[in-house]
DRENVOBA-508672 format. One record per residue (C-alpha): x, y, z; residue number from 1. Coordinates in nm, 3 decimals, always signed. Layout:
<node><east>X</east><north>Y</north><up>Z</up><k>NUM</k></node>
...
This chain:
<node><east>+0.104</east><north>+1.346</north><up>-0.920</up><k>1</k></node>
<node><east>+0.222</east><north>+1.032</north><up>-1.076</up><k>2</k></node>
<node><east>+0.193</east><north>+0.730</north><up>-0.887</up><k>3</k></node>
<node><east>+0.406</east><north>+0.416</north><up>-0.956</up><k>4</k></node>
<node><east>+0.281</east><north>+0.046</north><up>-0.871</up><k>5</k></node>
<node><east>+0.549</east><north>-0.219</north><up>-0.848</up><k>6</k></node>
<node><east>+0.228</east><north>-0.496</north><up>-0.862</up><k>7</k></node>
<node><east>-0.057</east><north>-0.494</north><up>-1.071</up><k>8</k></node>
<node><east>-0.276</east><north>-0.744</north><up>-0.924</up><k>9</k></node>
<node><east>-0.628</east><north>-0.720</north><up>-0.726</up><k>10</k></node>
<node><east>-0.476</east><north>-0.419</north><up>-0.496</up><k>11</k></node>
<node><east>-0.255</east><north>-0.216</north><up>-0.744</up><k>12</k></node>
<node><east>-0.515</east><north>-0.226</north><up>-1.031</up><k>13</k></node>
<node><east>-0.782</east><north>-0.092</north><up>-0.769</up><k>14</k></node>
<node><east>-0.556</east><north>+0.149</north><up>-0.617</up><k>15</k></node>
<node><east>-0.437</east><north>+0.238</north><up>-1.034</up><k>16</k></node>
<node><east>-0.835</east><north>+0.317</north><up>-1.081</up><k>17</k></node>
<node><east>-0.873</east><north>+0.494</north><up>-0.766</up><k>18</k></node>
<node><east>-0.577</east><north>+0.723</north><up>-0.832</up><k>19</k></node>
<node><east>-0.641</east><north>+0.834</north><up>-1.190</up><k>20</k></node>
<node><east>-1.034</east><north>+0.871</north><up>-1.045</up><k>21</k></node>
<node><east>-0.916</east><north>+1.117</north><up>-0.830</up><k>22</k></node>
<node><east>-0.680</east><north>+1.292</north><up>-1.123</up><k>23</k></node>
<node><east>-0.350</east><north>+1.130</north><up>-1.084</up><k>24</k></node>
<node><east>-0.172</east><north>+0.944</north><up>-1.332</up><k>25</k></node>
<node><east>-0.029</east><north>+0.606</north><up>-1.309</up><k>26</k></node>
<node><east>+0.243</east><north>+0.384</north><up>-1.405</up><k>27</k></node>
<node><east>+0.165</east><north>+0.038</north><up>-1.406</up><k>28</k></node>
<node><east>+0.447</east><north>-0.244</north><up>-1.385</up><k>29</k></node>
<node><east>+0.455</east><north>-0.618</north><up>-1.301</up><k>30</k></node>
<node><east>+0.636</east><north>-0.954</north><up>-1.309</up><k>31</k></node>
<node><east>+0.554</east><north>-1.070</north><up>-1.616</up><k>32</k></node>
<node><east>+0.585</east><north>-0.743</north><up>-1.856</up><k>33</k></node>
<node><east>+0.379</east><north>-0.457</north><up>-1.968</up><k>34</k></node>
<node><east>+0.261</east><north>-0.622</north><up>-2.260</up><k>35</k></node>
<node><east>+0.072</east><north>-0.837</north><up>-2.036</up><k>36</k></node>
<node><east>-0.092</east><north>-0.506</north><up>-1.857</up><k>37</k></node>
<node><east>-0.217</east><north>-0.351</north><up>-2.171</up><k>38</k></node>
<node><east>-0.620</east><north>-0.432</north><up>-2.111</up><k>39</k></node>
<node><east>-0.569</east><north>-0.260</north><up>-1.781</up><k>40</k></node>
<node><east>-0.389</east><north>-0.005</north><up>-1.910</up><k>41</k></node>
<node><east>-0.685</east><north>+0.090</north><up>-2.191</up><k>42</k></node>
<node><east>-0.920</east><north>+0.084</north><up>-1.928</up><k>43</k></node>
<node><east>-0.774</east><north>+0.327</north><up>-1.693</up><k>44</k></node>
<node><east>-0.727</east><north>+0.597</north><up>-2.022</up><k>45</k></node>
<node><east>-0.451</east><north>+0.792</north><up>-2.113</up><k>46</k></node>
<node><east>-0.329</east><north>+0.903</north><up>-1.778</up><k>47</k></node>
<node><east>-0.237</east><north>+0.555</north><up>-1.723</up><k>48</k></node>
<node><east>+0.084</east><north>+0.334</north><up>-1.867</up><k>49</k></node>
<node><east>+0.270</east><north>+0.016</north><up>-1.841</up><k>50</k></node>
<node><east>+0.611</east><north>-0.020</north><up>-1.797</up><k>51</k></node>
<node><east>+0.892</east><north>-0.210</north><up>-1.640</up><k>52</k></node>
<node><east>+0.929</east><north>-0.205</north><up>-1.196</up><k>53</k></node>
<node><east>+1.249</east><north>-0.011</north><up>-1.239</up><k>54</k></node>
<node><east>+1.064</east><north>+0.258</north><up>-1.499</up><k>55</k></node>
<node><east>+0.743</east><north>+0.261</north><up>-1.267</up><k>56</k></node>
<node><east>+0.981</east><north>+0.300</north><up>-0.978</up><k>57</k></node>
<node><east>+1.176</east><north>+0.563</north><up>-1.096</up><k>58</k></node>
<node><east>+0.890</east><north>+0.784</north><up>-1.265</up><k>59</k></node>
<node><east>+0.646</east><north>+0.778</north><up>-0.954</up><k>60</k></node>
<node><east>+0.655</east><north>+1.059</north><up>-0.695</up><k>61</k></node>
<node><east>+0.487</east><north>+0.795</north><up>-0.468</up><k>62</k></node>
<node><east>+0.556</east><north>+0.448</north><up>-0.554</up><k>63</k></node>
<node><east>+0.315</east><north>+0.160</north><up>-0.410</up><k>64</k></node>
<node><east>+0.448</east><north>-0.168</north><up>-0.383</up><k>65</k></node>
<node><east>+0.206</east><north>-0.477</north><up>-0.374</up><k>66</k></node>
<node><east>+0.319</east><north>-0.775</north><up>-0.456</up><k>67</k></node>
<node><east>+0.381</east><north>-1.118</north><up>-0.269</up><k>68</k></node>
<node><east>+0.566</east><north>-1.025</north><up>+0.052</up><k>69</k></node>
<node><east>+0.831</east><north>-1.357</north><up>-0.029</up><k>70</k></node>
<node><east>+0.933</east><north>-1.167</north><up>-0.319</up><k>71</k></node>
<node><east>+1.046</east><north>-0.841</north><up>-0.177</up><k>72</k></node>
<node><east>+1.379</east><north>-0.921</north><up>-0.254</up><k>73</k></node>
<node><east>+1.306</east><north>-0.790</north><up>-0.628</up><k>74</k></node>
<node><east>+1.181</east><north>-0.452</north><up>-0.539</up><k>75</k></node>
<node><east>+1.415</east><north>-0.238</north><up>-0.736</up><k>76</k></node>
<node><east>+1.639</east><north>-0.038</north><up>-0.474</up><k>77</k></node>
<node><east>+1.825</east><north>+0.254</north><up>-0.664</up><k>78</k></node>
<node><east>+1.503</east><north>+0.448</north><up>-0.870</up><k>79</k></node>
<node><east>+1.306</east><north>+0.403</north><up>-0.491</up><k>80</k></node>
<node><east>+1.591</east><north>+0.634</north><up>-0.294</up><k>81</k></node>
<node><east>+1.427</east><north>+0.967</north><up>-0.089</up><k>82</k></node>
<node><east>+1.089</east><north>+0.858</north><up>-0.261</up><k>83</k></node>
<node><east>+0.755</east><north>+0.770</north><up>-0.053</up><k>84</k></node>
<node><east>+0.686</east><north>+0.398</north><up>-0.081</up><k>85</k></node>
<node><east>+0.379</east><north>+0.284</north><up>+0.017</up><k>86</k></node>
<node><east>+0.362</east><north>-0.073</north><up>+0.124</up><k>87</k></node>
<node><east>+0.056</east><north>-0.269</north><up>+0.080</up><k>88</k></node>
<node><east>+0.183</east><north>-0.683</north><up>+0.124</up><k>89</k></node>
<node><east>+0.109</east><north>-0.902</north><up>+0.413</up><k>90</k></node>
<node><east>+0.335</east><north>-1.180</north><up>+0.563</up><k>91</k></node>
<node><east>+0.118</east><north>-1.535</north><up>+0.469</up><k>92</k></node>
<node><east>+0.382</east><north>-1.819</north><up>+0.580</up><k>93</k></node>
<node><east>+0.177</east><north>-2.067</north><up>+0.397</up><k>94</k></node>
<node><east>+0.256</east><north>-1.871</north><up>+0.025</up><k>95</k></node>
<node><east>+0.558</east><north>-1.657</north><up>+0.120</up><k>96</k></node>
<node><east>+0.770</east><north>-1.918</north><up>+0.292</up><k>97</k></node>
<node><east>+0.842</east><north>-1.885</north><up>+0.635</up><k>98</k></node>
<node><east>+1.083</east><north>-1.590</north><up>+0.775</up><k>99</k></node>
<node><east>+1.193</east><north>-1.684</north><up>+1.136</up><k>100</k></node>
<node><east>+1.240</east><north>-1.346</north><up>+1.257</up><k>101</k></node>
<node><east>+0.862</east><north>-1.225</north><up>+1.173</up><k>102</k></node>
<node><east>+0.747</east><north>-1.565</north><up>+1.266</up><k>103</k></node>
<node><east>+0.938</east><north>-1.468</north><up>+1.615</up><k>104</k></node>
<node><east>+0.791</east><north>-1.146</north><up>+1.641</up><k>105</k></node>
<node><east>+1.155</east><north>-0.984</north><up>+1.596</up><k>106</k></node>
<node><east>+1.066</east><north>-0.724</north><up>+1.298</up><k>107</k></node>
<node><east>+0.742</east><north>-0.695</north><up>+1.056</up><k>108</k></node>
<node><east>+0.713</east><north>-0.777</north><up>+0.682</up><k>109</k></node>
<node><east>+0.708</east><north>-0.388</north><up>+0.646</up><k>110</k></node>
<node><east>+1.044</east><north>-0.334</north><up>+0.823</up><k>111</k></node>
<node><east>+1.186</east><north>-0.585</north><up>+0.607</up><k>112</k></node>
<node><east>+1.088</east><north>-0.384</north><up>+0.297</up><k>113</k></node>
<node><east>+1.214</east><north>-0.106</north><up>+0.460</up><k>114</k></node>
<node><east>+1.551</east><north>-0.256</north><up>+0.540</up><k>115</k></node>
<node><east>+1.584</east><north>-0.365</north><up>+0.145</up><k>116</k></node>
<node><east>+1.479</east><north>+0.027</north><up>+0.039</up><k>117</k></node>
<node><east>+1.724</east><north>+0.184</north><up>+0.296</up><k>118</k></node>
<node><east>+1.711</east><north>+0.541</north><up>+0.072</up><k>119</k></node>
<node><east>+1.289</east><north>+0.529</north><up>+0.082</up><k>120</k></node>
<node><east>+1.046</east><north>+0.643</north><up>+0.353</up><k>121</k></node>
<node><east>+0.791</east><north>+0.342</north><up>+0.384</up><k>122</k></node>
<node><east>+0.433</east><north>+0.379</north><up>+0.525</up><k>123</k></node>
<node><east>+0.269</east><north>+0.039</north><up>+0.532</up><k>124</k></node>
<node><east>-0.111</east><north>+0.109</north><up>+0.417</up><k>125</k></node>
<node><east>-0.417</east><north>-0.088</north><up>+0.228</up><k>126</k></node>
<node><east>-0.269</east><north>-0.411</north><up>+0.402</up><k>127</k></node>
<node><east>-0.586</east><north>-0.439</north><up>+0.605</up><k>128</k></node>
<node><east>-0.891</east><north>-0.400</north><up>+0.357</up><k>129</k></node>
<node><east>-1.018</east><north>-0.622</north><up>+0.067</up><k>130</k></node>
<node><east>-0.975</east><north>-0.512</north><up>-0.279</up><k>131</k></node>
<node><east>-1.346</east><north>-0.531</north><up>-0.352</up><k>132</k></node>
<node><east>-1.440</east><north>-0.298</north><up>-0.047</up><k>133</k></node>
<node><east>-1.124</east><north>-0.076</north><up>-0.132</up><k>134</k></node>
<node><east>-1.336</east><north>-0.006</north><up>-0.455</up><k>135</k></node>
<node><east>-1.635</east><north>+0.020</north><up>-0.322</up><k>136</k></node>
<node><east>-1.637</east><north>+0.196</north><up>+0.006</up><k>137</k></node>
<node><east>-1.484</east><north>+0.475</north><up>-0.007</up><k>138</k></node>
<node><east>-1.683</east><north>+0.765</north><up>+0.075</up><k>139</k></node>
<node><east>-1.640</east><north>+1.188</north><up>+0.091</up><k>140</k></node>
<node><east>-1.483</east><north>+1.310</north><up>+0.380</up><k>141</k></node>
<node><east>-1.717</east><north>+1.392</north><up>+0.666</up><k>142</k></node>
<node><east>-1.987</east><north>+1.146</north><up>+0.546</up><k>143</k></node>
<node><east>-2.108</east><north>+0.941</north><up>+0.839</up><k>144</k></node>
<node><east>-1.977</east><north>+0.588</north><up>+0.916</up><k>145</k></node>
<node><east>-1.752</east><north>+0.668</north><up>+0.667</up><k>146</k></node>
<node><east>-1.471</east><north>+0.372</north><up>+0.686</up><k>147</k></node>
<node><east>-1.115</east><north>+0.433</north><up>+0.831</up><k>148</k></node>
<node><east>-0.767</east><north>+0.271</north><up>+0.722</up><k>149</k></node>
<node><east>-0.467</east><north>+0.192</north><up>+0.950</up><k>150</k></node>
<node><east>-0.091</east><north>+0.328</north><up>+0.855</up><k>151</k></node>
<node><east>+0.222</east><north>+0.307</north><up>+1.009</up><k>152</k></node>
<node><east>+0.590</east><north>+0.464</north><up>+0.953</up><k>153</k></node>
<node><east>+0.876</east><north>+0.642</north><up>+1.086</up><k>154</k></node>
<node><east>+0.868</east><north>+0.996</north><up>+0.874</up><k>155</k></node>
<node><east>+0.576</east><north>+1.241</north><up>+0.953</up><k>156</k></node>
<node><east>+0.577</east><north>+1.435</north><up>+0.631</up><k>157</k></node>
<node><east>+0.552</east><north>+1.064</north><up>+0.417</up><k>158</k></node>
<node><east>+0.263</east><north>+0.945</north><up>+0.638</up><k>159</k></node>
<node><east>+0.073</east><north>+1.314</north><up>+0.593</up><k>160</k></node>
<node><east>+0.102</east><north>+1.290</north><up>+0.233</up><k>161</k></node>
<node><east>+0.003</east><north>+0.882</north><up>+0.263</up><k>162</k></node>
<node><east>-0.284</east><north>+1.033</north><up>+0.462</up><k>163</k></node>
<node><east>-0.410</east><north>+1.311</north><up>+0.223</up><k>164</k></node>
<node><east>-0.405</east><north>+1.045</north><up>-0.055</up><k>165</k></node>
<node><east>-0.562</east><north>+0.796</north><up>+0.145</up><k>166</k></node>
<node><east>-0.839</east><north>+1.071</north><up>+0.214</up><k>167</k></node>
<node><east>-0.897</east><north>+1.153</north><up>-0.125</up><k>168</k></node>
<node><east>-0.969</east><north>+0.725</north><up>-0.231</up><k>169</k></node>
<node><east>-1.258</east><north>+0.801</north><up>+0.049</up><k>170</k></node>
<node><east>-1.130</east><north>+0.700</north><up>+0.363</up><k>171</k></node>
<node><east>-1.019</east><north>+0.789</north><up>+0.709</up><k>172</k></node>
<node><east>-0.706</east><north>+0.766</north><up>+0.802</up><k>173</k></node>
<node><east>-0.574</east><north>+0.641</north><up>+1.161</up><k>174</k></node>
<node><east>-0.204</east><north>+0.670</north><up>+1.234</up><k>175</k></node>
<node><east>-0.090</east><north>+0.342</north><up>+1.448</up><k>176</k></node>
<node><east>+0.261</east><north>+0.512</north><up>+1.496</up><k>177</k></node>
<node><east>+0.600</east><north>+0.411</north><up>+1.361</up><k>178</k></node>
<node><east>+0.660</east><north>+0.152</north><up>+1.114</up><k>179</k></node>
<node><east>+0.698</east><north>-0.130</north><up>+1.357</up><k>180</k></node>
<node><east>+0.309</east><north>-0.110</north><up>+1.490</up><k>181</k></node>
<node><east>+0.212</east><north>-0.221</north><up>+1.136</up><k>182</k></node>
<node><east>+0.222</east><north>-0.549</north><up>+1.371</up><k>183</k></node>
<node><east>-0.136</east><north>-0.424</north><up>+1.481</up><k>184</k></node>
<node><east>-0.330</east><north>-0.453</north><up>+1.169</up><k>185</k></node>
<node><east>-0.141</east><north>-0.805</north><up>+1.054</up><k>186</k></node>
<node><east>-0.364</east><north>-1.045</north><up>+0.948</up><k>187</k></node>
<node><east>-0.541</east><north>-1.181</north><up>+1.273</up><k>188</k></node>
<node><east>-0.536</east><north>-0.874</north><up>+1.448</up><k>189</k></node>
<node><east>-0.913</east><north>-0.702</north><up>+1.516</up><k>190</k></node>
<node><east>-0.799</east><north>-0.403</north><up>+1.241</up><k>191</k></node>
<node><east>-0.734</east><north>-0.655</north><up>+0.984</up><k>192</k></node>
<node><east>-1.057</east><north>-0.680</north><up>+0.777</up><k>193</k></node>
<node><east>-1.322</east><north>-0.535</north><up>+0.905</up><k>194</k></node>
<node><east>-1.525</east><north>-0.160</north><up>+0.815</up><k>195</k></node>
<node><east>-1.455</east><north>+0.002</north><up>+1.104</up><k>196</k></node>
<node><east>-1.499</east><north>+0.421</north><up>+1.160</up><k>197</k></node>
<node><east>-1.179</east><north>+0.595</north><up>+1.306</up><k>198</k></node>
<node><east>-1.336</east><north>+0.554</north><up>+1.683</up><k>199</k></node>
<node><east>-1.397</east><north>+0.207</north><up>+1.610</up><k>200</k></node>
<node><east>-1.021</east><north>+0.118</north><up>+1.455</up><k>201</k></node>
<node><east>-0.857</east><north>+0.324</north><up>+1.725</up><k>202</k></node>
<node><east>-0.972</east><north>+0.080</north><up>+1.970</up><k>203</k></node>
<node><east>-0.922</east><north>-0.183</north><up>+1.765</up><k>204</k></node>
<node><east>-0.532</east><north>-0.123</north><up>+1.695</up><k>205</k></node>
<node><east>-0.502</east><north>-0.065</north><up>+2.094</up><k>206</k></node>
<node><east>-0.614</east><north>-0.436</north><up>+2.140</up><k>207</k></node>
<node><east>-0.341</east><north>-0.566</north><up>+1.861</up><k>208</k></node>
């Protein structure tokens, strides 16, 4: 599978590393050009590449976007249509500007996204975990304690192949429903941050 990253930053390079670990390959883009991702890019090996966001966006079967939520806006549309996006960002007011319809509790930073990628099938995912512990804690499946991640959308078959991908980084997956309860592992919310099993985030998203 080839997965593209609109973002290259603490999240995209981890989840770059963790995807070509687990035999994927990768197509690396950000804001400021692929010459500037070429020490990343040698790392990773040769199932990894830089490119341009439109290029990474039209050459991944799943494309993750994770980059500053304010800057959404420049999220290629056209190479993202039918495709799986997986959305990573998180709504800070204090970097992204404020948006008066999040801040009212009107729509989530995901369903934003999703209204700019009309075509795509967004699951919001790796919002709610650190980059270090992303790398770090992942486990196999059926080891004890092993950690659990939230995700939220509104198509089954994009949040079951989220979910098997998810699985294979080392983690548990826990569905929080459609797209709009991504508003239960937002920053502040018990599921944002901390290891938790599947028991433990269950309860936690049922008290966001």
């Amino acid at each position: 599978m080839v997965i593209g990253l609109i973002g290259s930053g603490k999240i995209g390079g981890t989840l770059a590393k963790l995807a070509v670990d687990a035999g994927h390959s990768v197509v690396l883009s950000n804001s400021r050009g692929p010459h500037t991702l070429s020490e990343l890019v040698a790392e990773l090996g040769p199932n990894a590449r830089a490119a341009t966001a439109a290029e990474a966006a039209a050459a991944g079967d799943i494309v993750v976007v994770t980059i500053p939520f304010g800057r959404y806006r420049e999220v290629p549309v056209e190479p993202l249509d039918g495709k799986i996006v997986i959305d990573t960002n998180n709504y800070y007011f204090e970097r992204d500007g404020h948006f008066p319809e999040i801040d009212a509790g009107e729509t989530t930073d995901s369903e934003v996204l999703a209204a700019h990628l009309p075509g795509s099938r967004v699951v919001k995912a790796f919002n709610s975990i650190n980059f270090a512990h992303l790398a770090e804690q992942g486990l196999p499946a059926g080891a004890e304690n092993r950690r659990a991640l939230p995700i939220s959308g509104d198509d089954a078959e994009a949040k079951k192949v989220v979910t098997e991908l998810t699985d294979s980084f080392g983690f548990d997956v826990v569905d929080a429903g459609p797209l709009a309860e991504g508003r239960r592992f937002q920053r502040d919310k018990p599921a944002y941050g901390p290891r938790l099993t599947a028991a433990e985030l269950r309860d936690a998203l049922a008290r966001g």
